[in-house]
N, C-alpha and C positions, 0 to 999 in steps of 0.2 A: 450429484450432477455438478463439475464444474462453473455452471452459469450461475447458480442460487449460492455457493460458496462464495463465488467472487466479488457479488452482490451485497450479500449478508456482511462481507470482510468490509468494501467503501461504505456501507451505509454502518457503521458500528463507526470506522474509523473518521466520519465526519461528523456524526453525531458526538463523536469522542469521548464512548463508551470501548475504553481500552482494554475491560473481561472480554466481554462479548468478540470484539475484535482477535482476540487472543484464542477463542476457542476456534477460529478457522486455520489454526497453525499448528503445525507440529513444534513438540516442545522445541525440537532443535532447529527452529525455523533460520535460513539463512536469509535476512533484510535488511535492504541498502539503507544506507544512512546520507541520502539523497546529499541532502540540507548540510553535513558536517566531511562524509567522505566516508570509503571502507563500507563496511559490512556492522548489523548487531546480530548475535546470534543468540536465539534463545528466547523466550520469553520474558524474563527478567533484563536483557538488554532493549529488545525491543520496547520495553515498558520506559526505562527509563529516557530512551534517545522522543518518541514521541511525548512526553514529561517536558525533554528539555524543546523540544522543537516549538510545541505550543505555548512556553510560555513567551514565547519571540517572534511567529510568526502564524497567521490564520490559516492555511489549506485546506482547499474543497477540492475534492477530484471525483469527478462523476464518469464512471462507464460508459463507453457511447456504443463499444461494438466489440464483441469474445469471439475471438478466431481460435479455434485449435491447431496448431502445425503439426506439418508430418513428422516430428520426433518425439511430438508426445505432451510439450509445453504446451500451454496458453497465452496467445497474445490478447492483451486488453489495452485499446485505443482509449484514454479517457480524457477528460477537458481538466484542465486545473487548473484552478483559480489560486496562488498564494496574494495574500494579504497582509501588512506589515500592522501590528497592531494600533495603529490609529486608524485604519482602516485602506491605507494606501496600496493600490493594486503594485505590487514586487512582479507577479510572473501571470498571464494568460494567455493559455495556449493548449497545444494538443502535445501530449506524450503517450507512446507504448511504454506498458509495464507486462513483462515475459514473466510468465508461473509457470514452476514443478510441481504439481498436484498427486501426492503421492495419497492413498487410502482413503480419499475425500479430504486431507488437508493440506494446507498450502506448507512445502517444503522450503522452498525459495523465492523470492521473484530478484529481477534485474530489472534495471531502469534505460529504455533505449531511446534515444534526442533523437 
């Protein structure tokens, strides 16, 4: 079920527990590299862009609401908090994040303002 995937994927990745996060993806996962620009592909890149992300800035992103669209994607409304390491709030706000959930894992997502 896309809901518990999506789920299990923020809650892994705010905990920043980066296996765990990593098993809701397909090895060729296509993920935005919000923070720097472009795309990582992979597991091994995705590893190392949130690697470098965290040790620069704090992000919390919590789910608030999982719409499926009529093409087959998932939109996921969520709240995110970025935080600058002394603790100074950088971003709070509301962002859509768009999933391709192929076989029960996440194939893609995009980031939409």
């Amino acid at each position: 079920m896309p809901n518990k995937l999506i789920t299990k994927a923020y809650k892994a990745f705010n905990d920043r527990d980066i296996d765990t996060a990593l098993t809701t993806m397909h090895a060729n996962v296509k993920w935005p590299r919000a923070w720097e620009g472009d795309f990582a592909r992979g597991h091994n890149e995705v590893r190392e862009y949130w690697t470098r992300q965290w040790a620069e800035i704090n992000p919390t992103v919590e789910p608030i609401a999982i719409t499926g669209l009529p093409d087959g994607r998932f939109e996921v409304q969520v709240h995110q908090v970025v935080k600058d390491l002394t603790g100074e709030i950088v971003f709070d706000g509301t962002v859509k994040h768009i999933y391709i959930i192929t076989n029960n894992l996440i194939e893609a997502m995009e980031i939409e303002q």
